[in-house]
C-alpha positions in Angstrom: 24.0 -21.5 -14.6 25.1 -18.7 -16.9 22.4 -17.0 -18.5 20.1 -16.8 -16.1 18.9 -13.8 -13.8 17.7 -14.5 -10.3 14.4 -13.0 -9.8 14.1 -10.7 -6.6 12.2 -12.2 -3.8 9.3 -10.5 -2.7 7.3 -11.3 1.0 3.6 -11.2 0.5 2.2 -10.6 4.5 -0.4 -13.1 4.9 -2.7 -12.0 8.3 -5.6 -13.8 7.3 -6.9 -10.3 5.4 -6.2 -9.4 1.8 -6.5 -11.0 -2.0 -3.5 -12.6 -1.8 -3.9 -14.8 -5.0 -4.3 -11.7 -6.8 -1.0 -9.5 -5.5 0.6 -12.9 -5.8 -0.4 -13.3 -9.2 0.6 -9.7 -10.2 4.1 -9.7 -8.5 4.5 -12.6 -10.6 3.5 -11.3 -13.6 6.1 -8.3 -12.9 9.1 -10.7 -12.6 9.4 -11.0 -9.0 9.9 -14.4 -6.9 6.6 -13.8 -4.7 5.7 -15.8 -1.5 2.7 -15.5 0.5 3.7 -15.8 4.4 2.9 -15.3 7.9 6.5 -16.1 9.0 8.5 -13.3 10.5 12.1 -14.6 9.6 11.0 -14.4 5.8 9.5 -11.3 5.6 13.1 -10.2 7.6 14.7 -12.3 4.6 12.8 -10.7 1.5 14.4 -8.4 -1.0 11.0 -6.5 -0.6 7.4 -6.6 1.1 3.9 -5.8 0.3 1.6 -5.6 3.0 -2.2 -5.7 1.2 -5.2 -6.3 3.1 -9.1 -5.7 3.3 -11.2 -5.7 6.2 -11.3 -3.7 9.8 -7.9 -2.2 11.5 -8.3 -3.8 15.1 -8.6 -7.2 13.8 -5.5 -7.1 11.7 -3.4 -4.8 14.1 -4.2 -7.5 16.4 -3.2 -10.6 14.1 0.2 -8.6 13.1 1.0 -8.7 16.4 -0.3 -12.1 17.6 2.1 -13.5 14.6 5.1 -11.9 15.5 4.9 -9.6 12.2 5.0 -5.8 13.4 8.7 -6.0 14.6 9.6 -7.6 11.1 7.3 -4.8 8.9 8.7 -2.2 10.9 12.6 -3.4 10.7 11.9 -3.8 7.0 10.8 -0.7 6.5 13.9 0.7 8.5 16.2 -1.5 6.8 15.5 0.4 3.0 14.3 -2.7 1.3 11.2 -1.6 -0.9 8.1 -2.0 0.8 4.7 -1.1 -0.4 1.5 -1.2 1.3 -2.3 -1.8 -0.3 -5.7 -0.6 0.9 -5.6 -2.0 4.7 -1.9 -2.4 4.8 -1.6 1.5 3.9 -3.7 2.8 6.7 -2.0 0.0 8.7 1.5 1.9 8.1 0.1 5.0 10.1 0.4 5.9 14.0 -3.3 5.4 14.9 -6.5 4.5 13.3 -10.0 5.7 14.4 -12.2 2.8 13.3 -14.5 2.0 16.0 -11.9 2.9 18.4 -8.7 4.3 18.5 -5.6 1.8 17.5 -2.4 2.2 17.3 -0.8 1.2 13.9 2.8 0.3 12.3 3.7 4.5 13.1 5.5 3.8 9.4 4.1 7.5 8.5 2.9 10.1 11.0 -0.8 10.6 10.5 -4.4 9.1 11.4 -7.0 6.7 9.5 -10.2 8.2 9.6 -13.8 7.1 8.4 -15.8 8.9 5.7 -18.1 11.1 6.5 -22.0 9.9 5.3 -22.7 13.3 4.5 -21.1 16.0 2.6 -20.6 19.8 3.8 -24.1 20.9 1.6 -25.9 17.8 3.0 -26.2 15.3 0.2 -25.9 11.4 1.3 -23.0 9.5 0.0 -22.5 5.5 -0.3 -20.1 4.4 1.9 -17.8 2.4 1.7 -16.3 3.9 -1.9 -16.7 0.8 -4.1 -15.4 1.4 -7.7 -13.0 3.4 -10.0 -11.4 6.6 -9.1 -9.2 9.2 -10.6 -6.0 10.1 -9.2 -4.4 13.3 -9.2 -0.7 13.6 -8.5 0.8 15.8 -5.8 4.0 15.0 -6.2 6.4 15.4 -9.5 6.9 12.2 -11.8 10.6 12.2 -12.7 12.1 9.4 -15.3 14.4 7.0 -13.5 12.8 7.3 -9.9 10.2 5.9 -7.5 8.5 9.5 -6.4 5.5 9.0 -8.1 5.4 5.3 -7.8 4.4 5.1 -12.0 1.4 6.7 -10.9 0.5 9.2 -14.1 -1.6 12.5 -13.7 -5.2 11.3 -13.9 -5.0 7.4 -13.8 -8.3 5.8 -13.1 -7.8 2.9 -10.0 -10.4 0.6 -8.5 -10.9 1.7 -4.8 -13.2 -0.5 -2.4 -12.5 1.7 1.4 -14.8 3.0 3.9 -11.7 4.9 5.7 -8.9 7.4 4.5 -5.6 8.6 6.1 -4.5 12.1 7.0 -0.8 12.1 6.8 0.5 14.4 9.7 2.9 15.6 6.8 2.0 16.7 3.0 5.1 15.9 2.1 4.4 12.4 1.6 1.5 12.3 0.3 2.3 10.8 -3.3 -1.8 11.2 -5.3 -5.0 12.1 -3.7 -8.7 11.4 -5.0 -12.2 13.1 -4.1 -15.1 11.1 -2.6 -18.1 11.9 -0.7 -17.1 15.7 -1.5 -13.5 15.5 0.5 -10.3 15.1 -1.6 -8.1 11.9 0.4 -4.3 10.5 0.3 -4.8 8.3 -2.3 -1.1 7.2 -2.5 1.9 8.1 -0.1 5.4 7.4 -0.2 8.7 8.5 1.9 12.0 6.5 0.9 11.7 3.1 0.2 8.1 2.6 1.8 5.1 3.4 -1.0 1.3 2.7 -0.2 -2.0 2.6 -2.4 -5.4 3.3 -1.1 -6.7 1.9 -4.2 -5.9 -2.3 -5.5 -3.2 -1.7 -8.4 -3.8 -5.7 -8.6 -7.7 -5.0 -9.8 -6.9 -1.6 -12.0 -6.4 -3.1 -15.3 -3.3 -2.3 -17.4 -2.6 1.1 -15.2 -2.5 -0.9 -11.9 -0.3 -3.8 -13.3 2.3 -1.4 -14.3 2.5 -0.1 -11.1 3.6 -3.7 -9.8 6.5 -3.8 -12.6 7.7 -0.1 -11.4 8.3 -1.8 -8.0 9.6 -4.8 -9.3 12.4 -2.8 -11.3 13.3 -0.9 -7.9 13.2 -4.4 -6.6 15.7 -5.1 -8.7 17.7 -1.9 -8.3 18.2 -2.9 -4.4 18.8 -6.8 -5.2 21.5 -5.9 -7.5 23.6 -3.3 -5.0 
């Protein structure tokens, strides 16, 4: 039918961790065709992933693999189909995580997931996990017309709910970072087509949900090549 634009379809990893409603709902809300699945040969199919999550590493490491899914995140992320990752699914995209163990991850990004420490270099005790809002600062420029920055502005304020951080092996990617418990942490990373957010873009209010349309119009970017 002329007229009307096709909407770019978008793969929402279900593994039994994560508000999927939510990043459904906000994919939506951005333009985008979203399903929520737990089928390999879609996420393979998809114009784009997102991999969200909440919960502990070995449990969903284990269920990614268990369901077939760390060959198709990894081939996705190879194949330069946009590709973000939120809260659990970032740290997921690194080598290795260090939660009550050691795990290996996606290896999307070189680095480690590490756990907060309760105490900060002069002693005081901090709440762990970090439940709440958070500013950003951005380590890497914003230019007009591409995805560096991820629409991430200088000082945003996102809603973070973590007990864990990553360490990127390389600076280079790391996209924002935020201070808790007296220790600036990667709060956003990006390299190519794959982006991450420690912090749920879905639960941030106005500044969050524009994040979700800035992927959506590189979404559309790739769909349309």
């Amino acid at each position: 039918m002329s007229g009307v634009v096709s909407r770019p379809r978008v793969a929402i990893v279900d593994y039994g961790m994560g508000n999927l409603y939510s990043v459904r709902q906000a994919c939506e809300a951005a333009g985008l065709d979203a399903t929520v699945t737990s089928d390999p040969v879609e996420v393979r199919a998809a114009d784009g992933v997102v991999l969200p999550g909440i919960g502990a590493f070995e449990g969903a490491i284990r269920t990614l693999r268990e369901q077939g899914l760390v060959d198709a995140l990894q081939s996705a992320a190879a194949s330069g189909r946009p590709m973000v990752g939120i809260c659990l699914g970032m740290q997921l995209m690194m080598e290795e995580s260090l939660e009550f163990g050691r795990h290996e991850g996606l290896g999307l990004f070189e680095g480690r997931v590490l756990p907060f420490p309760a105490t900060s270099g002069d002693g005081r005790t901090w709440k762990i996990p970090q439940v709440g809002w958070n500013r950003v600062s951005l380590r890497r420029p914003k230019v007009a017309g591409t995805w560096d920055a991820g629409g991430l502005d200088e000082g945003d304020v996102m809603y973070f709910v973590h007990s864990f951080y990553v360490e990127p092996a390389d600076p280079a990617v790391v996209v924002a970072t935020a201070d808790y418990a007296g220790l600036e942490f990667c709060a956003a990373l990006g390299r190519g087509n794959v982006l991450a957010w420690q912090f749920h873009p879905e639960r941030s209010a106005a500044r969050g949900l524009a994040l979700y349309k800035v992927f959506a119009d590189r979404l559309r970017g790739h769909h349309e090549r």
